[in-house]
FIKOLZA-1660 file (N, C-alpha, C; in steps of 0.1 Angstrom, whole numbers, plus 5000, padded with zeros to 4 digits):
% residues 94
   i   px   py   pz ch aa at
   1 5308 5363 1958  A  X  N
   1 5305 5349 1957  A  X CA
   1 5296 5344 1968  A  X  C
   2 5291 5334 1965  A  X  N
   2 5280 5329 1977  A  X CA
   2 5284 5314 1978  A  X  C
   3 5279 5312 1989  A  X  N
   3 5280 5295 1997  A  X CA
   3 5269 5290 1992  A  X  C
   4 5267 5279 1981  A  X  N
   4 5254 5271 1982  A  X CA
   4 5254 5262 1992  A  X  C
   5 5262 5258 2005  A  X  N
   5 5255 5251 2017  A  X CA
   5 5247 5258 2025  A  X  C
   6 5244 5272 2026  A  X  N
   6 5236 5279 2028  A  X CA
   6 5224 5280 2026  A  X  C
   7 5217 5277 2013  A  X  N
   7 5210 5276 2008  A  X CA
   7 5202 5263 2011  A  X  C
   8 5182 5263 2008  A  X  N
   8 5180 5253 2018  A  X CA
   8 5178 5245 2001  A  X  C
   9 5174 5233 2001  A  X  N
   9 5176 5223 1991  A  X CA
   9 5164 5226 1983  A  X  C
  10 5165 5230 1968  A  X  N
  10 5154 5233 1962  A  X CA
  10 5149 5213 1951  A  X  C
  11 5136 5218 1947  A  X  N
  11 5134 5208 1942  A  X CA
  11 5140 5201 1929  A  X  C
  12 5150 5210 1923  A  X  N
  12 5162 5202 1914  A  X CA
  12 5168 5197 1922  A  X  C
  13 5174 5206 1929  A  X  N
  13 5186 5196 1938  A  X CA
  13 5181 5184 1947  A  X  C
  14 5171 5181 1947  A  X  N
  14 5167 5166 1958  A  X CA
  14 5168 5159 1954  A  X  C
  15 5163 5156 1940  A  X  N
  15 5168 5148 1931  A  X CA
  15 5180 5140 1932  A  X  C
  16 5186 5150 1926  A  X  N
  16 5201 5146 1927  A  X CA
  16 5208 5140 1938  A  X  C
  17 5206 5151 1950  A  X  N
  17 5210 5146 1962  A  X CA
  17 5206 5130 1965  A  X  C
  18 5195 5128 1964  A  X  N
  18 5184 5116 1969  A  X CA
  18 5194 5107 1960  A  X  C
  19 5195 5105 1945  A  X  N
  19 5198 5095 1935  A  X CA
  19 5214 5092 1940  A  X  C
  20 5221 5103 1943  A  X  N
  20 5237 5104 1944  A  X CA
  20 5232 5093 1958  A  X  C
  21 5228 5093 1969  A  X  N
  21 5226 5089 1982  A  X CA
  21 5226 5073 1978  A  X  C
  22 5212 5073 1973  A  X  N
  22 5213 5059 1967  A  X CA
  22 5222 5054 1957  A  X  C
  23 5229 5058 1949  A  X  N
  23 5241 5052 1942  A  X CA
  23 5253 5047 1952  A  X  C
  24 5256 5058 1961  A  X  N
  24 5263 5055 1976  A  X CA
  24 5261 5040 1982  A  X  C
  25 5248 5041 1988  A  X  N
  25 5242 5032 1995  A  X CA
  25 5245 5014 1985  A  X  C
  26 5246 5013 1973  A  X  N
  26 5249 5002 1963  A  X CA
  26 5261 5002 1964  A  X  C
  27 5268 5014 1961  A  X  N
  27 5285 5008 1963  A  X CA
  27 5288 5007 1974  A  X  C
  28 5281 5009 1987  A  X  N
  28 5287 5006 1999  A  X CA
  28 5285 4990 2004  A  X  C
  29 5270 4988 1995  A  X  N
  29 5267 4972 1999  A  X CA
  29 5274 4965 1993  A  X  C
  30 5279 4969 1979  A  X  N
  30 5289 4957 1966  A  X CA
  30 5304 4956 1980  A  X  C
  31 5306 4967 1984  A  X  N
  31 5320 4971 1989  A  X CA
  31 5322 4956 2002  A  X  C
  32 5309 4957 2010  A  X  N
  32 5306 4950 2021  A  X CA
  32 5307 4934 2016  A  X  C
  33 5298 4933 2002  A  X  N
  33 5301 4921 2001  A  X CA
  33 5312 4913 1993  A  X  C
  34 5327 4921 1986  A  X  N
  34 5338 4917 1985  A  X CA
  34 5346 4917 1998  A  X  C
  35 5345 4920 2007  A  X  N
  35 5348 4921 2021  A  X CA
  35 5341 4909 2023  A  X  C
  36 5330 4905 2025  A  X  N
  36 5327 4892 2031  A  X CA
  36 5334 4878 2022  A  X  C
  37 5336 4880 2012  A  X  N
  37 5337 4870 2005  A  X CA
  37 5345 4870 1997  A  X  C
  38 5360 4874 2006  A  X  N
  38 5375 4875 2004  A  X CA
  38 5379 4882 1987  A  X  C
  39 5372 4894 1985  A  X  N
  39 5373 4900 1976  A  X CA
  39 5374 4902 1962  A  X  C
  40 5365 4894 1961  A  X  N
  40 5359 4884 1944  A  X CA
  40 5356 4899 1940  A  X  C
  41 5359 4896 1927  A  X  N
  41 5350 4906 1920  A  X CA
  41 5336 4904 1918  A  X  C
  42 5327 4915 1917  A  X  N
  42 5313 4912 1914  A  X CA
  42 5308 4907 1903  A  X  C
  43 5315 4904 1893  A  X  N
  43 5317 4898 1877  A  X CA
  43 5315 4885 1880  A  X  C
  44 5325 4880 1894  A  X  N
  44 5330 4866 1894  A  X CA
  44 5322 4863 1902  A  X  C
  45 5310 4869 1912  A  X  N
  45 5299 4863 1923  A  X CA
  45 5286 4853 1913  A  X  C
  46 5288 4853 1900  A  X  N
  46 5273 4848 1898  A  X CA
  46 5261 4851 1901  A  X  C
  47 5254 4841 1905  A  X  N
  47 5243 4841 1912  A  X CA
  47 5245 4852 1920  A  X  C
  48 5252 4850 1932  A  X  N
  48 5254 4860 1944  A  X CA
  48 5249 4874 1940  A  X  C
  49 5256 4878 1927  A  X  N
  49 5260 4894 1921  A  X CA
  49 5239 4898 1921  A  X  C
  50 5229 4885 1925  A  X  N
  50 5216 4894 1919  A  X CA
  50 5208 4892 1936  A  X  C
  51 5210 4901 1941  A  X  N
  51 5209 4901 1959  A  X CA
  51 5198 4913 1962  A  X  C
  52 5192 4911 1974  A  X  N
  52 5184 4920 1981  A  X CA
  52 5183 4926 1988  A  X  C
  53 5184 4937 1993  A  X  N
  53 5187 4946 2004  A  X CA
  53 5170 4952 2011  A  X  C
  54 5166 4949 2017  A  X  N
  54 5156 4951 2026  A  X CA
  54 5155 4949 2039  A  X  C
  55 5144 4955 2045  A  X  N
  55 5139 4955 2062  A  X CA
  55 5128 4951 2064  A  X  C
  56 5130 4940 2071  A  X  N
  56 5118 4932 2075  A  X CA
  56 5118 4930 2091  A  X  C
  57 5103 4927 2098  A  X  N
  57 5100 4926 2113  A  X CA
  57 5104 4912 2115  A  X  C
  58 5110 4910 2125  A  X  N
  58 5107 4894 2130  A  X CA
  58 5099 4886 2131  A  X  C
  59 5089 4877 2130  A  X  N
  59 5079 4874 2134  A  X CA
  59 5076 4862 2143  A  X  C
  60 5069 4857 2148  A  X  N
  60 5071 4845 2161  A  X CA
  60 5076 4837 2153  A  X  C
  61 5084 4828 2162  A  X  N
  61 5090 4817 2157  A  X CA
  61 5102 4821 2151  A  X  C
  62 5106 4826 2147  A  X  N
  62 5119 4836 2144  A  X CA
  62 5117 4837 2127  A  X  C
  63 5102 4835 2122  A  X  N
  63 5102 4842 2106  A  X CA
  63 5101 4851 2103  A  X  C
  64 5108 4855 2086  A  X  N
  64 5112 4868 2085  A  X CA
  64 5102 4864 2066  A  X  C
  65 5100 4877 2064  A  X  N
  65 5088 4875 2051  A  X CA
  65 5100 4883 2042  A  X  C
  66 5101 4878 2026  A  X  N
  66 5107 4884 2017  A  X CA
  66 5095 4896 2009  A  X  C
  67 5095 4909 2008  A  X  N
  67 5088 4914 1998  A  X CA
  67 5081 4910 1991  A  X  C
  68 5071 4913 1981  A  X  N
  68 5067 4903 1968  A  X CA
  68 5074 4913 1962  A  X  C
  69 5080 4925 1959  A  X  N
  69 5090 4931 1953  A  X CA
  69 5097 4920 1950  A  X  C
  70 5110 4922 1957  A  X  N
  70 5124 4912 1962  A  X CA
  70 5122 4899 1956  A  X  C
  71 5108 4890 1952  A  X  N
  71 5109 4879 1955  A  X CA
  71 5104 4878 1937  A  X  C
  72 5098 4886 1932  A  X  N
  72 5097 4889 1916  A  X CA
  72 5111 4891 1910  A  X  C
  73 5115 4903 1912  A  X  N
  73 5127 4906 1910  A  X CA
  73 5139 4893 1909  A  X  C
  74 5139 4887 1920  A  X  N
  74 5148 4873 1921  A  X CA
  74 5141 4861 1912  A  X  C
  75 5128 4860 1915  A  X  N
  75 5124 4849 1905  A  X CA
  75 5124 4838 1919  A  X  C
  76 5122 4844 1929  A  X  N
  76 5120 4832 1939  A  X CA
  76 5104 4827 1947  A  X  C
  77 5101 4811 1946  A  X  N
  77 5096 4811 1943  A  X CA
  77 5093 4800 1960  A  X  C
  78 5080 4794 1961  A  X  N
  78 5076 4787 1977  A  X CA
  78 5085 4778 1975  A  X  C
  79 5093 4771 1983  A  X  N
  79 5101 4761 1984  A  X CA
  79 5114 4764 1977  A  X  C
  80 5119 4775 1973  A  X  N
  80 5128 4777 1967  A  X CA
  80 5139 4777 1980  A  X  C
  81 5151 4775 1982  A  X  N
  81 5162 4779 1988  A  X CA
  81 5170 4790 1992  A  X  C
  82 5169 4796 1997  A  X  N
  82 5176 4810 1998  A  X CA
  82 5189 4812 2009  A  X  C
  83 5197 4824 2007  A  X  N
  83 5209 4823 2017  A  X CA
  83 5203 4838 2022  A  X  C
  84 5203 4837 2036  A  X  N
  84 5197 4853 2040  A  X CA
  84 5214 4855 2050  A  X  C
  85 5220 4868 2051  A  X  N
  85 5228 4878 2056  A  X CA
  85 5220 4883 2066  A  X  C
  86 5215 4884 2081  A  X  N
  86 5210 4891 2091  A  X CA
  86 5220 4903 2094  A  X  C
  87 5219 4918 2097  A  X  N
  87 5223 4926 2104  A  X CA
  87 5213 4933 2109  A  X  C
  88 5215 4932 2127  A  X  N
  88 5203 4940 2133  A  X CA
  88 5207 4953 2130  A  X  C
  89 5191 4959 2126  A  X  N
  89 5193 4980 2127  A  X CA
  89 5187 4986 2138  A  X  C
  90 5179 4976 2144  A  X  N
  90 5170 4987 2152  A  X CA
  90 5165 4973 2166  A  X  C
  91 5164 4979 2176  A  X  N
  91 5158 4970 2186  A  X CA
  91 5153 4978 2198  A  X  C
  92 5137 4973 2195  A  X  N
  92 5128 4980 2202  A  X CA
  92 5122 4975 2218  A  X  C
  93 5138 4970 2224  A  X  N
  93 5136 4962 2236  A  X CA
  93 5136 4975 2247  A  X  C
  94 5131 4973 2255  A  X  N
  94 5132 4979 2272  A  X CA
  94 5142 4974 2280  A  X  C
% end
């Protein structure tokens, strides 16, 4: 019998691996946000339930730019209203 963790990742398996990673990464953000918001189901968030998960730079003044991805997707539009969630990932201070 053989170990496939042995084995180095062929190009079927990345696939997989990659898609499984990212299904992870959605149920961990749904998980995060029944935790923030005393444990609604995602059925019962509404609006809330159609959200964006992205990384953006700071810019002077403390603006932050939405994708034109993110912002199609939502249907959001100049002067529209939005609720943004900040968590810092990275800080490139001295």
């Amino acid at each position: 019998m053989t170990d496939d963790s042995d084995r180095p990742v062929g190009p079927q398996n990345f696939f997989k691996m990659f898609t499984e990673t990212g299904e992870q990464a959605v149920e961990t953000q749904q998980e995060l946000f029944k935790q923030m918001l005393g444990g609604m189901d995602m059925s019962q968030l509404g609006a809330v339930s159609q959200t964006a998960t992205f990384k953006t730079r700071v810019q002077s003044g403390g603006r932050i730019s939405i994708p034109d991805a993110e912002r199609e997707a939502l249907d959001i539009e100049e002067g529209d209203i939005v609720q943004a969630v900040i968590l810092p990932v990275k800080r490139d201070r001295e």
